[in-house]
C-alpha positions as CSV (number, residue, x, y, z in Angstrom):
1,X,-3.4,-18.0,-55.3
2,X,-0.5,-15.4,-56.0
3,X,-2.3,-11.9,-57.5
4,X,-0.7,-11.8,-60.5
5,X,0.0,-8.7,-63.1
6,X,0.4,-9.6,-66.5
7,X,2.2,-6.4,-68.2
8,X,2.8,-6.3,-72.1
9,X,5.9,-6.0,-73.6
10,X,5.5,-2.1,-74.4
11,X,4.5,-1.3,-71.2
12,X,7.3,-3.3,-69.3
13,X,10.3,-2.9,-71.5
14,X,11.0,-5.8,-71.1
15,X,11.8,-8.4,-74.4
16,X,10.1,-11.6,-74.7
17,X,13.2,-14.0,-74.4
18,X,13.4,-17.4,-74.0
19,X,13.9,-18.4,-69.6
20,X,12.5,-15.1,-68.4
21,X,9.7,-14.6,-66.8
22,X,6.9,-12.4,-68.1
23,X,4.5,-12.2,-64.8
24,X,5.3,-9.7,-62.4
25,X,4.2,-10.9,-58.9
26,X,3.5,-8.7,-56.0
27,X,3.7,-8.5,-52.4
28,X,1.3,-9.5,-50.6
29,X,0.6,-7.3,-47.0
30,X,-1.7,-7.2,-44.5
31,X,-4.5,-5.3,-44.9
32,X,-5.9,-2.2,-42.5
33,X,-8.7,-4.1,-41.0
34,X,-6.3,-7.0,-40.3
35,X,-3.3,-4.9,-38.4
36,X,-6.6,-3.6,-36.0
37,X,-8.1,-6.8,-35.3
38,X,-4.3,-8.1,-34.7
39,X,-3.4,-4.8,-32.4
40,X,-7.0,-5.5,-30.2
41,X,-6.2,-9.3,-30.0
42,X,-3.0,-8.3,-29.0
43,X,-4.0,-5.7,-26.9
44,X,-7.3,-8.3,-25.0
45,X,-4.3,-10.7,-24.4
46,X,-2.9,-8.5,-22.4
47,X,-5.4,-6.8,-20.7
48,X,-6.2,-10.7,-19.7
49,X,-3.2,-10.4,-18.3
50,X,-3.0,-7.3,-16.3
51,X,-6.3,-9.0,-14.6
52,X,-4.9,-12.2,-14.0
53,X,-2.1,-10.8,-12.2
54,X,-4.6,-9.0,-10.2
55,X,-6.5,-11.2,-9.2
56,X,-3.7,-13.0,-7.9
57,X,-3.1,-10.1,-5.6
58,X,-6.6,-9.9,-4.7
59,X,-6.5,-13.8,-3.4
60,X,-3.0,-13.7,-1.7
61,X,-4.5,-9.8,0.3
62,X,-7.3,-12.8,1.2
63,X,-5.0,-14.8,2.6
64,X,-3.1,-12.3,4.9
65,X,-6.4,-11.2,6.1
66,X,-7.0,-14.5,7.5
67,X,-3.5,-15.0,8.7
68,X,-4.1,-11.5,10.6
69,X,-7.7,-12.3,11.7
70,X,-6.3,-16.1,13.5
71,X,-2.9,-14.0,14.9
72,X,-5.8,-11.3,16.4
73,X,-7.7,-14.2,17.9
74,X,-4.7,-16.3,19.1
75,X,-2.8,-12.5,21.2
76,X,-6.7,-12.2,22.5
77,X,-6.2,-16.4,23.9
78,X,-2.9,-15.7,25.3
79,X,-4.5,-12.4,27.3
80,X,-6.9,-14.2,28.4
81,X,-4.3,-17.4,30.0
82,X,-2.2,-14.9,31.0
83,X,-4.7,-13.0,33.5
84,X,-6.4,-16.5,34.1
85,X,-2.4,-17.7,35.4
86,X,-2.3,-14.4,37.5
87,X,-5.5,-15.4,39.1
88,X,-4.8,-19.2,39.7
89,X,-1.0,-17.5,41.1
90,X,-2.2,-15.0,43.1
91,X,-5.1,-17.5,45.0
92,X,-1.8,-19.9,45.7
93,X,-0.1,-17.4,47.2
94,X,-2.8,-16.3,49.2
95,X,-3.6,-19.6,50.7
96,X,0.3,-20.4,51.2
97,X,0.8,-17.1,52.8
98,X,2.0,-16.6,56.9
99,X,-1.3,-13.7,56.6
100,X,-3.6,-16.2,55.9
101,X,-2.7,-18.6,58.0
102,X,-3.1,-16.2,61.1
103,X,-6.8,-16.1,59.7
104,X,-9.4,-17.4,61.5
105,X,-11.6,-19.7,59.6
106,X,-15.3,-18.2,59.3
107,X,-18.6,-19.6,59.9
108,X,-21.9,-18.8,59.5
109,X,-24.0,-18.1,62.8
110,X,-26.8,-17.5,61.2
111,X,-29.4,-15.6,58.6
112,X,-31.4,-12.3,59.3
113,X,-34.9,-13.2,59.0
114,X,-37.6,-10.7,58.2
């Protein structure tokens, strides 16, 4: 209900005729306690906010970290083909060589025995 302020006639200078109104109402406003609750409600929503949002950031460094570890693992793979090509290569040429086929082919006379 509307606070309402009765005020006499002396008091108001105002006559008692017949369609006006007698009762002065006031404004109502929000009070001290209300605009701080309102500010730190305000002020927790976005705060909520700021963390959310960081969070985010948190989860997507996450990511790239696991992108970077599996693109760390994969150059390591590829080092390790490449030298294992090299060797499979360089054993082909070998054998195919004009060197190597000057070669005599070794075998064993036998074992020093004590």
């Amino acid at each position: 209900m509307l606070n309402q302020t009765y005020v006499t006639r002396r008091a108001s200078g105002v006559s008692f005729v017949r369609g006006r109104n007698t009762v002065r109402y006031t404004k109502r406003s929000l009070g001290s306690i209300s605009q701080i609750v309102i500010i730190s409600l305000i002020t927790l929503v976005f705060g909520l906010i700021y963390v959310a949002e960081g969070t985010k950031a948190t989860s997507f460094d996450y990511q790239i970290s696991a992108v970077e570890s599996e693109i760390s693992e994969m150059t390591a793979r590829r080092d390790d083909l490449a030298v294992e090509k090299a060797r499979l290569t360089s054993i082909a040429t070998a054998k195919n060589s004009t060197v190597a086929a000057n070669m005599e082919t070794s075998t064993v006379t036998g074992y020093a025995t004590e």
